[in-house]
C-alpha positions as CSV (number, residue, x, y, z in Angstrom):
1,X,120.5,-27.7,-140.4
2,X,118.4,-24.8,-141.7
3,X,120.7,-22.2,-143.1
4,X,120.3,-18.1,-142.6
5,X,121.9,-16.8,-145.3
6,X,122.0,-13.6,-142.3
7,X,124.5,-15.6,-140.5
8,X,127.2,-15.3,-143.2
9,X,130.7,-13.7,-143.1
10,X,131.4,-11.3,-145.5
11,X,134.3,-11.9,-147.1
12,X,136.5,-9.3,-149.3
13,X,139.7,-9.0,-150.6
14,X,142.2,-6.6,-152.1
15,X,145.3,-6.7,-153.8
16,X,148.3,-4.9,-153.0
17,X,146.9,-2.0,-155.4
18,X,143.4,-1.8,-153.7
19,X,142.1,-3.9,-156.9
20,X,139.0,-6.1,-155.8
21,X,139.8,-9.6,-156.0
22,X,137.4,-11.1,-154.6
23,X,134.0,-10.4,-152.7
24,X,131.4,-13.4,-150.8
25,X,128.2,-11.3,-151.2
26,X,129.0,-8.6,-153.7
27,X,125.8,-7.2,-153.2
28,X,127.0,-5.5,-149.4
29,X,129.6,-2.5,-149.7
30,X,131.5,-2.6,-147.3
31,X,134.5,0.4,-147.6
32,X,137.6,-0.6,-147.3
33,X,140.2,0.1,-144.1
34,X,143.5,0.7,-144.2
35,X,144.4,-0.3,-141.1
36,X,144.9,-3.9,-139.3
37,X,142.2,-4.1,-136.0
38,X,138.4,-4.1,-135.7
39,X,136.5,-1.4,-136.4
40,X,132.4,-1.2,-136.6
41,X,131.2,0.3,-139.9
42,X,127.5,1.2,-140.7
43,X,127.3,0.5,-144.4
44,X,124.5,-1.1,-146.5
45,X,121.8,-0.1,-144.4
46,X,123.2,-2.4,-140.8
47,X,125.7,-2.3,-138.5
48,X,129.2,-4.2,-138.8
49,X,131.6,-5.4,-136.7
50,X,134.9,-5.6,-138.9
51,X,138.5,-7.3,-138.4
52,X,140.7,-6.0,-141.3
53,X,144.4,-7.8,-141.9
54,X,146.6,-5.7,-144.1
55,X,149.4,-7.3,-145.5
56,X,152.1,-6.2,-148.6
57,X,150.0,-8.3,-151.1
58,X,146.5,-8.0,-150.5
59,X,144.1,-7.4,-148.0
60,X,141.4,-9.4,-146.3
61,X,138.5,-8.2,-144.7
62,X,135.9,-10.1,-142.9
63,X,132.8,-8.8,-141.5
64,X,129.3,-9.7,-139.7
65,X,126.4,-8.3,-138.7
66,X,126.3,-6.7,-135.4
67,X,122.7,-8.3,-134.4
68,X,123.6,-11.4,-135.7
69,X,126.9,-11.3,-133.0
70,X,124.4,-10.0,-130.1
71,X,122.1,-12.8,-130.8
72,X,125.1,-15.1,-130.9
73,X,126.3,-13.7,-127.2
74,X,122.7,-13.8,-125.8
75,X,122.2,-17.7,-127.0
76,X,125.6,-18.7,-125.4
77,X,124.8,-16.6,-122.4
78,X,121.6,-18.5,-122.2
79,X,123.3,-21.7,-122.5
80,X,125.7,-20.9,-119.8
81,X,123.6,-19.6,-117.5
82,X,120.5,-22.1,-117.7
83,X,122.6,-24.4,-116.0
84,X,123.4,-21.8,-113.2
85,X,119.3,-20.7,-112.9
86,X,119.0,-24.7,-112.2
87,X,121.7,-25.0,-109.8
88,X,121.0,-22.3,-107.7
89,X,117.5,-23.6,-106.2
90,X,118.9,-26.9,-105.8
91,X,121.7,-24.9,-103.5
92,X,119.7,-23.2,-101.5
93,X,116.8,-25.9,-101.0
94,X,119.8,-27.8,-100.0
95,X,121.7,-25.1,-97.8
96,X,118.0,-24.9,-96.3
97,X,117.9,-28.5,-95.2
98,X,121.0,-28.4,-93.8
99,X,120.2,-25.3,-92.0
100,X,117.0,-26.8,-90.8
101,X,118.6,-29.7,-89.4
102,X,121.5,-28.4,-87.3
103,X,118.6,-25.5,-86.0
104,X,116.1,-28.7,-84.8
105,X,118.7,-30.1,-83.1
106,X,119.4,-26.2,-81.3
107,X,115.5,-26.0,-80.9
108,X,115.4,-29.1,-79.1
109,X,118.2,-27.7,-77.1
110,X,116.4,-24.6,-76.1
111,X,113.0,-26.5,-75.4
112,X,115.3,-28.8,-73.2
113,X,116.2,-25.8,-71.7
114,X,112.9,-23.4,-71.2
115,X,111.6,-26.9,-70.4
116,X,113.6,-27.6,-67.0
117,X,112.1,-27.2,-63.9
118,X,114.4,-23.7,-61.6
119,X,114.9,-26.9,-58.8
120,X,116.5,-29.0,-61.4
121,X,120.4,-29.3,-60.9
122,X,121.2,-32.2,-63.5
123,X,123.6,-30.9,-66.4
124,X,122.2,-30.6,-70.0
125,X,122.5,-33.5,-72.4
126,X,124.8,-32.9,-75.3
127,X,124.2,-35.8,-76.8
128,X,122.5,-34.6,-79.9
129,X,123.9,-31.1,-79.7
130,X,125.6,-30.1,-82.7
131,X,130.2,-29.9,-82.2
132,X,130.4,-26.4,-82.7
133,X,127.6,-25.7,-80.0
134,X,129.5,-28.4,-77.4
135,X,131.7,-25.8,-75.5
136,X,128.7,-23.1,-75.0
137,X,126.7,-26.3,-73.7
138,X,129.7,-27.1,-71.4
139,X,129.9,-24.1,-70.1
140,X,126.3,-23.9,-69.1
141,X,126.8,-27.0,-67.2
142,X,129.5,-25.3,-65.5
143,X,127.5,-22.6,-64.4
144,X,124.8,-24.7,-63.2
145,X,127.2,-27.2,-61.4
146,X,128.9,-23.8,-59.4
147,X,125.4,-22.6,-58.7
148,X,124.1,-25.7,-57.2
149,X,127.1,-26.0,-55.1
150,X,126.2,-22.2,-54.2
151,X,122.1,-23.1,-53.7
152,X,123.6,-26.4,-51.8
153,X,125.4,-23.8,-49.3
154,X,123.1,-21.6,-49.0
155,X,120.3,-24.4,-48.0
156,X,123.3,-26.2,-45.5
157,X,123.3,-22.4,-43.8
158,X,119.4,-22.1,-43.4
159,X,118.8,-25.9,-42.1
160,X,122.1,-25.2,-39.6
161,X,121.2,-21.7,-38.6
162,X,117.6,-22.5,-38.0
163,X,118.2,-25.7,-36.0
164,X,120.6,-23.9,-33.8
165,X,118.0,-20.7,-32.8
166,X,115.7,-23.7,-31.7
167,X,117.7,-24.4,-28.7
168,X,118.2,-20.8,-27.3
169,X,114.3,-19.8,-28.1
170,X,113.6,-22.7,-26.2
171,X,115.7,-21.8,-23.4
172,X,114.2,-18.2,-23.7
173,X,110.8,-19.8,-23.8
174,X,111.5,-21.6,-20.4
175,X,113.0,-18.5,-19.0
176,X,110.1,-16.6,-19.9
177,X,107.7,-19.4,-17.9
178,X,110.0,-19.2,-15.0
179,X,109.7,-15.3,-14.6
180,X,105.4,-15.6,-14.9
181,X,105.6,-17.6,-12.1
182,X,107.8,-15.7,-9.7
183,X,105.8,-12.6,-10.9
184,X,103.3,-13.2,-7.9
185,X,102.1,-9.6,-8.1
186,X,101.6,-9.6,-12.4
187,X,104.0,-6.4,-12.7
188,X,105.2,-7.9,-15.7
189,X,102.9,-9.9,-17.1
190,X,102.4,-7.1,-19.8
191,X,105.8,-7.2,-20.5
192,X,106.4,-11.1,-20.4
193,X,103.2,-11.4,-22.5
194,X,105.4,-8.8,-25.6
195,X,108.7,-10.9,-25.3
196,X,106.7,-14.0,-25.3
197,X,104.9,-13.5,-28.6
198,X,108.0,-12.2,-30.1
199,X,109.6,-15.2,-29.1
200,X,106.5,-17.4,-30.5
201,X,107.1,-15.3,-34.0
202,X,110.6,-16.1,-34.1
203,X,110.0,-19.7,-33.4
204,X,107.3,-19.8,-36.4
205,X,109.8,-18.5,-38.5
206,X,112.4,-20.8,-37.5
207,X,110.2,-23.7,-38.4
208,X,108.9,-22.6,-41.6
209,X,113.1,-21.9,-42.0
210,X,113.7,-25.6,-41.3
211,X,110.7,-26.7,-43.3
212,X,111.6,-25.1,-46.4
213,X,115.3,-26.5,-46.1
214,X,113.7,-29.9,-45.9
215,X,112.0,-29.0,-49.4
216,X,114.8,-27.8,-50.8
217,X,116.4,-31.0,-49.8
218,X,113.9,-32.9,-51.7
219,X,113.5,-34.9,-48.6
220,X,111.1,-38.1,-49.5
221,X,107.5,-37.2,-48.7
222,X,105.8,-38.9,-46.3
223,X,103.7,-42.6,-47.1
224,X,100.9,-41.5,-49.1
225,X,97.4,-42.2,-47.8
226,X,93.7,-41.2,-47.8
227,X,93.1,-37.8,-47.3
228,X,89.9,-36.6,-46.7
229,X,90.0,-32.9,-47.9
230,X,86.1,-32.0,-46.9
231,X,87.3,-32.9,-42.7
232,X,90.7,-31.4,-43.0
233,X,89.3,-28.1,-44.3
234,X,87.2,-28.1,-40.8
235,X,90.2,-29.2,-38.8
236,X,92.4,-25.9,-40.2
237,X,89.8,-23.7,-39.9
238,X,89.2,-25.2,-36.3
239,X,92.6,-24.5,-35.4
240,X,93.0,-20.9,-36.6
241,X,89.5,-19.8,-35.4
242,X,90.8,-18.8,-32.1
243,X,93.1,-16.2,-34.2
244,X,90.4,-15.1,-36.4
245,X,88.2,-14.7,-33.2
246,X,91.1,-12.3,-31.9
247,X,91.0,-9.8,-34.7
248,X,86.9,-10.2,-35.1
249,X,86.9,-12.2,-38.2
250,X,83.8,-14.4,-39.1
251,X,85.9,-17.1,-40.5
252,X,84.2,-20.1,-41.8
253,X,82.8,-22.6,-44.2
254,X,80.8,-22.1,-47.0
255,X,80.6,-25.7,-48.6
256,X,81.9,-28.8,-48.1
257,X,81.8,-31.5,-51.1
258,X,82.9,-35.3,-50.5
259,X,86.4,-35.1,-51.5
260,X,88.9,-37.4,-50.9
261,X,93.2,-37.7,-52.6
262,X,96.2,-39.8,-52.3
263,X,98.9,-38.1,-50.7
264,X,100.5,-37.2,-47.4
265,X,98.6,-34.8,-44.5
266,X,101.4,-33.0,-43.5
267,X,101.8,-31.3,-46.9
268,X,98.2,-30.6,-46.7
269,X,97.8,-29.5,-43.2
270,X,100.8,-27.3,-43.8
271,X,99.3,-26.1,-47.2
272,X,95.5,-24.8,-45.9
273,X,96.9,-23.5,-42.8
274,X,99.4,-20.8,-44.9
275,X,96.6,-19.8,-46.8
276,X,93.6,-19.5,-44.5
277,X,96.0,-18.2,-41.9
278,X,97.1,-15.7,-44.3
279,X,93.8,-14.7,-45.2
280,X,93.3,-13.8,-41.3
281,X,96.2,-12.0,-40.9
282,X,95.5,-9.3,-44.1
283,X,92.1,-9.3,-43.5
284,X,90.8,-6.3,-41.3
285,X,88.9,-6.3,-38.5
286,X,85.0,-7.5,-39.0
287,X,86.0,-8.6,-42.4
288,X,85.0,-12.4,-43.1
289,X,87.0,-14.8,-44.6
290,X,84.5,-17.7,-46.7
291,X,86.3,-21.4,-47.1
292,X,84.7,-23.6,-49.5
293,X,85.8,-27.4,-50.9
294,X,84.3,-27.7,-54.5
295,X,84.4,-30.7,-56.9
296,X,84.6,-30.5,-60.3
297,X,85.1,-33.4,-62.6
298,X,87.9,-35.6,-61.3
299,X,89.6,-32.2,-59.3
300,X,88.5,-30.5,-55.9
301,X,88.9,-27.1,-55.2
302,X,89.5,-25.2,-51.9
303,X,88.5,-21.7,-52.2
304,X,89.6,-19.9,-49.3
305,X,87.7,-16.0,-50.2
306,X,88.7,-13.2,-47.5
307,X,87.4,-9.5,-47.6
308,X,90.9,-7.8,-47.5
309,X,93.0,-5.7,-49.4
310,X,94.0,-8.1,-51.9
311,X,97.2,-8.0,-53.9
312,X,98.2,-5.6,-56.3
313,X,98.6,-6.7,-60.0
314,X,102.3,-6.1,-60.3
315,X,103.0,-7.8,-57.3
316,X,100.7,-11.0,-58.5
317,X,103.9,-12.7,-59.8
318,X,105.9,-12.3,-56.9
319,X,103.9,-13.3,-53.9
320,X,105.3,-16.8,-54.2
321,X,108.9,-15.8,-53.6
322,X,110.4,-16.1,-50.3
323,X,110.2,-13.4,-47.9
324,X,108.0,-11.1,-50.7
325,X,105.5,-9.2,-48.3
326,X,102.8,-7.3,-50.4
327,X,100.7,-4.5,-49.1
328,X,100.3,-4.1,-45.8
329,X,103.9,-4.0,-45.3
330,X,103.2,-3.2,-41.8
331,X,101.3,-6.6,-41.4
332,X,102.5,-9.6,-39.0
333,X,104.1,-12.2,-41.2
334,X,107.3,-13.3,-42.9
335,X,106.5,-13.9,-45.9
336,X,107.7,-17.3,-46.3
337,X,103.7,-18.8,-45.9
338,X,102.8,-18.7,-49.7
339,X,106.8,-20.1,-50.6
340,X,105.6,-22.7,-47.9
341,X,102.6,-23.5,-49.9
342,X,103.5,-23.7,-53.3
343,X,106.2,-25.7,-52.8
344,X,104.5,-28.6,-50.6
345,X,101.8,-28.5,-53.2
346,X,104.4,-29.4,-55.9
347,X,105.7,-32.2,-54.1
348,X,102.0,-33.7,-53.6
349,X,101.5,-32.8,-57.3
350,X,98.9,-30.0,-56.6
351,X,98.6,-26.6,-57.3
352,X,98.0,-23.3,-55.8
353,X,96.9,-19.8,-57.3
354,X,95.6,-16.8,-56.1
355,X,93.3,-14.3,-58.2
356,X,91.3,-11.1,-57.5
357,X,87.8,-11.1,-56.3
358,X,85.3,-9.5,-59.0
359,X,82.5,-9.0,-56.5
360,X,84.1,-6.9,-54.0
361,X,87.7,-6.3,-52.6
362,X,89.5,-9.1,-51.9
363,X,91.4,-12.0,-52.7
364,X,90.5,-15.9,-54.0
365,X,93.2,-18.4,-52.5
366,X,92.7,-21.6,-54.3
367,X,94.1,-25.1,-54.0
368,X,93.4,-27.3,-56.7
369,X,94.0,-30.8,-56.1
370,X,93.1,-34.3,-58.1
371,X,91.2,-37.1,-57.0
372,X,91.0,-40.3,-56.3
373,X,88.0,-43.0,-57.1
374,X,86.2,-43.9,-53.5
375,X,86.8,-47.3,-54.0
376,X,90.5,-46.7,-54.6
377,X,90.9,-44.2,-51.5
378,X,89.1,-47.4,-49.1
């Protein structure tokens, strides 16, 4: 190996007198010391890091250079640490991996979660949920198995309540006919004519009671067939024209394309008469209120367009929850129509949204619904 003759001890020693007997590189002074230890010593123009052993015979004193023992300590601090500076990536790209593995398997957890429909009731999977997440996961599944029984309840009470206030609004109803026609002379035919509509609007709400406990239920919907959307739009706004005519509404149809789905009337029926009987009831008097079936690629779209107030923005996401009444608070209503709606469009796959006009003030009620091929719908 190549040799630096910098690398070298240098050797000295003494006698017992402080004689030199002997000296590796007489060309380096280095003084003598008198006492045993290290010492550093700047002699022969460097720096020296000394040990000195003193003993009754002689002395011995070895030296080195202090940048030759710096450059020693950085080369084996080097070698020590190189295989540290290697090891430490490796650690941490492995610590990553690991990471990114058990936080998959807790993102596919929370996407399982967002995911899930609010109706759905079924517990969470933990089948690829890491062990130390298990008992959080169990616990949600608690929680969701106490509020379903509580949801189950509370639907049990609505179904129960409503069908029992069928029976005495009937009997009310019959009452009510009895009185009409002993009232020979019409002295309370004002009065019979108030409690009757009362008991008509408590019997609407009653019904749309029972028929959102039977959605709730998840009752099977009825045999899918034809539906001809373009002749049911004329047969709702048939039936509510006698309302619209009350409160002097031009209600009517704008266009009417071909369109014709799969699924069950009912739904349907149930799902234009909310909206375009809302529209009446917000709209005022000697406003109009435009209906119009448009198809567009393999989707129709029933655009019911009324000249009313509209809905303000902050109450936009709120109008589909149950008994939510926007502005006019003093309006008829229950608000349980666009509940109703949204949630027989769900079960017959459609959808419902409502939007601002741009034109002028009012608001765009709009069904979308899909298609079927003519051929498949005969």
């Amino acid at each position: 190996m190549p040799h630096d003759p910098e690398d070298d001890f240098v050797i000295q020693v003494w006698g017992a007198e402080g004689q030199p007997l002997r000296q590796s590189d007489p060309s380096i002074a280095i003084p003598l010391q008198r006492l045993t230890g290290l010492a550093d010593i700047s002699a022969a123009d460097n720096n020296w890091r000394v040990y000195t052993l003193v003993t009754p015979d002689r002395t011995v004193q070895v030296s080195q250079e202090r940048s030759v023992r710096q450059e020693l300590a950085a080369n084996a601090a080097l070698q020590a640490a190189l295989p540290i500076a290697v090891l430490i990536p490796l650690s941490l790209l492995t610590l990553s991996w690991i990471i990114d593995r058990i936080m998959a398997r807790l993102n596919r957890l929370a996407v399982a979660i967002a995911s899930r429909d609010a109706a759905a009731d079924d517990p969470v999977p933990i089948d690829d949920v890491p062990a130390e997440v298990i008992p959080f996961v169990s616990s949600i599944n608690l929680l969701l198995a106490r509020l379903r029984a509580l949801l189950e309840r509370q639907r049990r009470f609505i179904s129960d309540a409503a069908h029992e206030l069928r029976t005495p609004l009937s009997a009310l109803q019959i009452q009510i006919d009895n009185l009409r026609h002993d009232d020979r002379d019409g002295r309370f035919a004002r009065r019979l004519s108030e409690l009757e509509a009362g008991i008509g609007r408590s019997t609407s709400l009653v019904n749309k009671l029972l028929r959102l406990a039977r959605y709730d239920a998840r009752e099977p919907a009825p045999s899918p067939r034809p539906v001809d959307l373009a002749q049911l739009t004329v047969d709702t706004i048939a039936r509510l024209t006698p309302l619209a005519g009350s409160r002097s509404i031009d209600l009517g149809i704008t266009r009417r394309d071909e369109a014709v789905t799969i699924g069950a009337l009912a739904d349907f029926e149930i799902i234009l008469d909310n909206l375009v009987e809302n529209a009446v009831r917000y709209t005022p008097s000697g406003g109009t209120v435009d209906v119009a079936v448009e198809v567009t690629g393999e989707e129709a779209r029933i655009e019911i367009r009324d000249t009313g107030p509209g809905i303000a923005e902050d109450d936009m996401t709120r109008v589909f929850e149950r008994f939510f009444r926007a502005n006019p608070h003093d309006s008829e209503g229950s608000g349980l129509g666009l509940a109703i709606a949204k949630a027989a469009a769900e079960r017959q796959g459609a959808r419902v949204a409502l939007s601002m006009r741009q034109d002028r003030p009012g608001l765009i009620a709009c069904l979308v619904v899909r298609l079927v091929p003519m051929k498949a719908s005969r």
